[in-house]
N, CA, C and O atoms as a GROMACS GRO file, in nm:
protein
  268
    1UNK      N    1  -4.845   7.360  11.701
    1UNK     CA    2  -4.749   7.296  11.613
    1UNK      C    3  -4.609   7.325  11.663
    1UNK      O    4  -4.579   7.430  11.720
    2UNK      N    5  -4.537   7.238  11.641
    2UNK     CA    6  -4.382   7.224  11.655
    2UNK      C    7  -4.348   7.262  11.568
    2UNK      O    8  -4.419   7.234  11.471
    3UNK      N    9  -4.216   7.352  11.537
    3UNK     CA   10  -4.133   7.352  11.437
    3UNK      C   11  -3.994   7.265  11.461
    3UNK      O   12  -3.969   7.208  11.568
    4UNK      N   13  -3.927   7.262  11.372
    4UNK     CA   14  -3.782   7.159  11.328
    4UNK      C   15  -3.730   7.142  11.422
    4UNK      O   16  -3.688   7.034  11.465
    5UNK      N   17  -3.719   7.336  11.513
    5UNK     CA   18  -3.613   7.403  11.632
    5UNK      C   19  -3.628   7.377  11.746
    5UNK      O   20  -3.554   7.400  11.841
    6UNK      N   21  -3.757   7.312  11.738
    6UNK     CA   22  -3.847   7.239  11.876
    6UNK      C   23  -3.930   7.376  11.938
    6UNK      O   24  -3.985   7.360  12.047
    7UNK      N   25  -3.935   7.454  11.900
    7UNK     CA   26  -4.026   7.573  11.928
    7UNK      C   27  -4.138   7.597  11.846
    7UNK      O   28  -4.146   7.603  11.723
    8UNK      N   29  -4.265   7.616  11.978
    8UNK     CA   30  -4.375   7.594  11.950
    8UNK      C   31  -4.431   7.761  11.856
    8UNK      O   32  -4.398   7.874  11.893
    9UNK      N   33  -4.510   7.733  11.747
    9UNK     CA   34  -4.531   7.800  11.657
    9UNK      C   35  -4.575   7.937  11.730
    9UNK      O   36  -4.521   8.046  11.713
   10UNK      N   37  -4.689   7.907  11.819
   10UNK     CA   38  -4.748   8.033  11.947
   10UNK      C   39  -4.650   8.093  12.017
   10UNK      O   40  -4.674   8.200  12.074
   11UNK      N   41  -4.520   8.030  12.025
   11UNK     CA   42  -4.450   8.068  12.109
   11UNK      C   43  -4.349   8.211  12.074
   11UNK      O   44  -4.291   8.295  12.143
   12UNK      N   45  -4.366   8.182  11.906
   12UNK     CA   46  -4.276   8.241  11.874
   12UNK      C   47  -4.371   8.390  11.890
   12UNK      O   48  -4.494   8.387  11.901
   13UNK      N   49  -4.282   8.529  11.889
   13UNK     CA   50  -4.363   8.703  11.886
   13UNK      C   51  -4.387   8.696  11.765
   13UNK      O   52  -4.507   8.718  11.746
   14UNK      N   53  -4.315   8.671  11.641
   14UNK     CA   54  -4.274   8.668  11.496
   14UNK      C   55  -4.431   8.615  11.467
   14UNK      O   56  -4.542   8.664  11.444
   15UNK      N   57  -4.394   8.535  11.478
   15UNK     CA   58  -4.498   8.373  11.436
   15UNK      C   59  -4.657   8.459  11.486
   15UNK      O   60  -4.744   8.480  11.401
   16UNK      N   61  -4.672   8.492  11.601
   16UNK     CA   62  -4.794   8.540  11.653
   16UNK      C   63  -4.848   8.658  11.576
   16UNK      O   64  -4.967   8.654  11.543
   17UNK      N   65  -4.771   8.766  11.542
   17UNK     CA   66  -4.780   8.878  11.502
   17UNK      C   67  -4.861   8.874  11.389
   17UNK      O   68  -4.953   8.949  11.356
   18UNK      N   69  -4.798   8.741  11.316
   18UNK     CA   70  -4.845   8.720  11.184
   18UNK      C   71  -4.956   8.665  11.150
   18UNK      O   72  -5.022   8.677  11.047
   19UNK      N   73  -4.983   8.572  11.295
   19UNK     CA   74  -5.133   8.455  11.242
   19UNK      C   75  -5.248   8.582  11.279
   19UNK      O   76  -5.346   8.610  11.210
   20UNK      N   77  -5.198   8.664  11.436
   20UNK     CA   78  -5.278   8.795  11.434
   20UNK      C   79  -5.325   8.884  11.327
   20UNK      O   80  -5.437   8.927  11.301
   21UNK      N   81  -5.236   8.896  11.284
   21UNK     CA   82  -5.248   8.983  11.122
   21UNK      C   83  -5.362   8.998  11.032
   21UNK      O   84  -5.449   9.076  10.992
   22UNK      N   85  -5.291   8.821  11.016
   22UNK     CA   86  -5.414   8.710  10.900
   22UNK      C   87  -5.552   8.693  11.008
   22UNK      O   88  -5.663   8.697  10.955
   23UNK      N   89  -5.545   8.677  11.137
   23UNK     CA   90  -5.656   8.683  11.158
   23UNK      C   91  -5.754   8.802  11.128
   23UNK      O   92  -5.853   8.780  11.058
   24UNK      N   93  -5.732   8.914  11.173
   24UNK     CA   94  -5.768   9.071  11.111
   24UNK      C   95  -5.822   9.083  11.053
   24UNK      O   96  -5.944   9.095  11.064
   25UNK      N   97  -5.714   9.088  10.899
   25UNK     CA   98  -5.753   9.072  10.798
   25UNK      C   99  -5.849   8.989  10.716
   25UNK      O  100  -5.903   9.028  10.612
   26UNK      N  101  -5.870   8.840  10.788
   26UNK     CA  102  -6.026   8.796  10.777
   26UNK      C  103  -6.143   8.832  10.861
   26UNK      O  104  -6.248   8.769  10.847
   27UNK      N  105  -6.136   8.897  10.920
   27UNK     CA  106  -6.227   8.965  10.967
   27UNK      C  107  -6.295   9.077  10.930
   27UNK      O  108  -6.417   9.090  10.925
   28UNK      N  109  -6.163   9.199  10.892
   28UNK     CA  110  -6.204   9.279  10.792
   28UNK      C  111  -6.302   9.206  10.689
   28UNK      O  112  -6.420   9.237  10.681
   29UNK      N  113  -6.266   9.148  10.643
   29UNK     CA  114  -6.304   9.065  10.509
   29UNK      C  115  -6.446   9.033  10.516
   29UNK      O  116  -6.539   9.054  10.438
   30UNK      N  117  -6.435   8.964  10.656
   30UNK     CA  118  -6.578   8.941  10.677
   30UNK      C  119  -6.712   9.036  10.712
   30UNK      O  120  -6.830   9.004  10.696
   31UNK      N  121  -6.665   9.149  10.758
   31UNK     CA  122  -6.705   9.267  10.775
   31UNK      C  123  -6.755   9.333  10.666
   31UNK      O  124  -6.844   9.418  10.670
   32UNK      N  125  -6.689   9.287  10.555
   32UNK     CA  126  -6.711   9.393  10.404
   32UNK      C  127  -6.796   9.264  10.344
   32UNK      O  128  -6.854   9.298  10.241
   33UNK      N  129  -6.816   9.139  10.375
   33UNK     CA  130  -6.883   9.066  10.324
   33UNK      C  131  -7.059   9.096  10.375
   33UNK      O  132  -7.160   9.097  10.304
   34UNK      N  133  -7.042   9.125  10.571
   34UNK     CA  134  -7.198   9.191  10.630
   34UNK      C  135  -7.249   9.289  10.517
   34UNK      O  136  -7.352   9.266  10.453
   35UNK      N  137  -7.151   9.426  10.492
   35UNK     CA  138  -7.189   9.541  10.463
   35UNK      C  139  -7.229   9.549  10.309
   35UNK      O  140  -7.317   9.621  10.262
   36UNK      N  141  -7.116   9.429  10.219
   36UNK     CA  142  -7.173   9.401  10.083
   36UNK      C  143  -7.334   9.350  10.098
   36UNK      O  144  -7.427   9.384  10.026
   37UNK      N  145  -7.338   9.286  10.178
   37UNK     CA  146  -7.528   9.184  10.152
   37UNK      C  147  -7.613   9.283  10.222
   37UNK      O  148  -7.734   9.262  10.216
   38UNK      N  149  -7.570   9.391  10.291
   38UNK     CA  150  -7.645   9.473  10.296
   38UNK      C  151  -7.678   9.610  10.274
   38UNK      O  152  -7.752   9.690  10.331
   39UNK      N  153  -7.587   9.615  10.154
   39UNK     CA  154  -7.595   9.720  10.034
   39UNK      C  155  -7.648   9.656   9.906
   39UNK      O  156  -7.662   9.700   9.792
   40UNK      N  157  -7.669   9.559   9.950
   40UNK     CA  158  -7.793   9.496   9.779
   40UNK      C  159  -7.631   9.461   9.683
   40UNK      O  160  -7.655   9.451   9.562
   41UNK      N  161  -7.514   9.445   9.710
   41UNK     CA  162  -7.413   9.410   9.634
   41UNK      C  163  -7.483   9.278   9.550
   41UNK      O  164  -7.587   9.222   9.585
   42UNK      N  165  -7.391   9.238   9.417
   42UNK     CA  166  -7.393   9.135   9.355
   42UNK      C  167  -7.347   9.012   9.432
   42UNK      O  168  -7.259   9.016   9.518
   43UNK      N  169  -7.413   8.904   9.394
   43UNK     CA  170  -7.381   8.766   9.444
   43UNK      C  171  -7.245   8.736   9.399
   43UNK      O  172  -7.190   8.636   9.448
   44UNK      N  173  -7.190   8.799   9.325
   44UNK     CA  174  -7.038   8.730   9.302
   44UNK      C  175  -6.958   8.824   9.295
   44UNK      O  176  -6.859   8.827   9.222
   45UNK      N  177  -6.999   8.926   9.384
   45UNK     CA  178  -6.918   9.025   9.443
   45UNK      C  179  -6.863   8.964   9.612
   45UNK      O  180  -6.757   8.966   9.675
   46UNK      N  181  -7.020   8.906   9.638
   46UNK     CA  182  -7.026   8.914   9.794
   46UNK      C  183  -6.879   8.736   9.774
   46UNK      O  184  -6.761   8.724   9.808
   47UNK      N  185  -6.973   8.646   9.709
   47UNK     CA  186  -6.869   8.517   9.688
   47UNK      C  187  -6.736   8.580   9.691
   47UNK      O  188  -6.677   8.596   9.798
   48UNK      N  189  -6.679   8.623   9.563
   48UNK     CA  190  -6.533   8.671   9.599
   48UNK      C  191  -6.506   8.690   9.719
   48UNK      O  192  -6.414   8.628   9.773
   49UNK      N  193  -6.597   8.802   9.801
   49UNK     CA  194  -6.560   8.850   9.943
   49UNK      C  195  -6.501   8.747  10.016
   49UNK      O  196  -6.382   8.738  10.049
   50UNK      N  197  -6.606   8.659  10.043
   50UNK     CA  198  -6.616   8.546  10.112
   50UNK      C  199  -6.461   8.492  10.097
   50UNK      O  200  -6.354   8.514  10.156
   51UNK      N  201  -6.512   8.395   9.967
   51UNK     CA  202  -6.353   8.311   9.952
   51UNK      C  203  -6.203   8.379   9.979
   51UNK      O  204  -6.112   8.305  10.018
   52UNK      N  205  -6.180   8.508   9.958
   52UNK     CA  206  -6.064   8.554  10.011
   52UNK      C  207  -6.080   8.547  10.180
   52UNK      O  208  -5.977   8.525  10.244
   53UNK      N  209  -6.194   8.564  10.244
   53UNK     CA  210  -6.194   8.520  10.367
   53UNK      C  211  -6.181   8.432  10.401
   53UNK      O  212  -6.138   8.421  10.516
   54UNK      N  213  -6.202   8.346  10.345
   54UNK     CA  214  -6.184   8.143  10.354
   54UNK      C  215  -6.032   8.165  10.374
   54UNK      O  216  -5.971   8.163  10.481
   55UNK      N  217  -5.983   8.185  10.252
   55UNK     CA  218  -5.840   8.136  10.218
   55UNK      C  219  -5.744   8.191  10.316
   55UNK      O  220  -5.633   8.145  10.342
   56UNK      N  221  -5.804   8.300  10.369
   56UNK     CA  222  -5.669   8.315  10.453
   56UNK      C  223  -5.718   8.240  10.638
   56UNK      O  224  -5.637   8.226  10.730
   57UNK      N  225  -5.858   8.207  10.646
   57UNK     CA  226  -5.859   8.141  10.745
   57UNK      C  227  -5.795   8.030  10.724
   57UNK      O  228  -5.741   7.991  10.827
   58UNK      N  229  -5.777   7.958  10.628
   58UNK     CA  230  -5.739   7.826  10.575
   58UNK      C  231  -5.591   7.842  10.611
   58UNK      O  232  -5.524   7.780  10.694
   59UNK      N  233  -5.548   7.964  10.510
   59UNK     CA  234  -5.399   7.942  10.543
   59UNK      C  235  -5.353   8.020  10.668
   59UNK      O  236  -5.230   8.023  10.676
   60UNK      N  237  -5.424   8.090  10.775
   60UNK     CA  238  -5.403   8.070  10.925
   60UNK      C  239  -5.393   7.940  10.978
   60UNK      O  240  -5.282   7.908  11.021
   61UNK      N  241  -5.516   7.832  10.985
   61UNK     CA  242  -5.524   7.722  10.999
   61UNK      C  243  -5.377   7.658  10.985
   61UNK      O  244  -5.307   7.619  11.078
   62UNK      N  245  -5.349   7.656  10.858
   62UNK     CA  246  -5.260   7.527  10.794
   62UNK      C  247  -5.092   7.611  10.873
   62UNK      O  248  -4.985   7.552  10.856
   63UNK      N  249  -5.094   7.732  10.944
   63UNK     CA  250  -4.967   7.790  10.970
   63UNK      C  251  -4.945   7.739  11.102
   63UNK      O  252  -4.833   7.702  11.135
   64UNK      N  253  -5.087   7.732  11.214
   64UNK     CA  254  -5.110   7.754  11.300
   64UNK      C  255  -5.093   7.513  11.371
   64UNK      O  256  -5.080   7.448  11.475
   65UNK      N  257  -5.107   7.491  11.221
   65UNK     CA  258  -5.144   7.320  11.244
   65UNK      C  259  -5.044   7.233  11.181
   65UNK      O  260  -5.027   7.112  11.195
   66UNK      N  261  -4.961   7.347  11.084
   66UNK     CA  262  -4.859   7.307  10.997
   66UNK      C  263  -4.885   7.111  10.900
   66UNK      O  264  -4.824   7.008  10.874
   67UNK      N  265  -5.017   7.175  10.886
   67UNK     CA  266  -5.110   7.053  10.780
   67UNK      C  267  -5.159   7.157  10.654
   67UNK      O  268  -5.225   7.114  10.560
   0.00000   0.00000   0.00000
């Protein structure tokens, strides 16, 4: 993605640091989602897990595509 400044979103250290971050952090996420289903966790323990993992892939996505 382009921004306004004509600089590409990857390009920026700022910009990277951050989609890195959010990437991580869904990963973590997803990690505690393995270890919930295989500690016998509740089904809408593990869901929550999940969807906070969605959402921030989503809003990596939408930073990274600026859609």
């Amino acid at each position: 993605m382009t921004k306004k400044n004509g600089t590409h979103v990857l390009q920026n250290s700022e910009e990277i640091e951050a989609i890195v971050k959010r990437i991580k952090r869904a990963q973590g996420q997803l990690g505690a989602v393995a270890r919930m289903i295989e500690e016998g966790r509740s089904c809408e323990e593990v869901v929550t897990q999940i969807s906070a993992a969605s959402k921030a892939i989503n809003t990596t996505t939408i930073i990274v595509t600026g859609k």
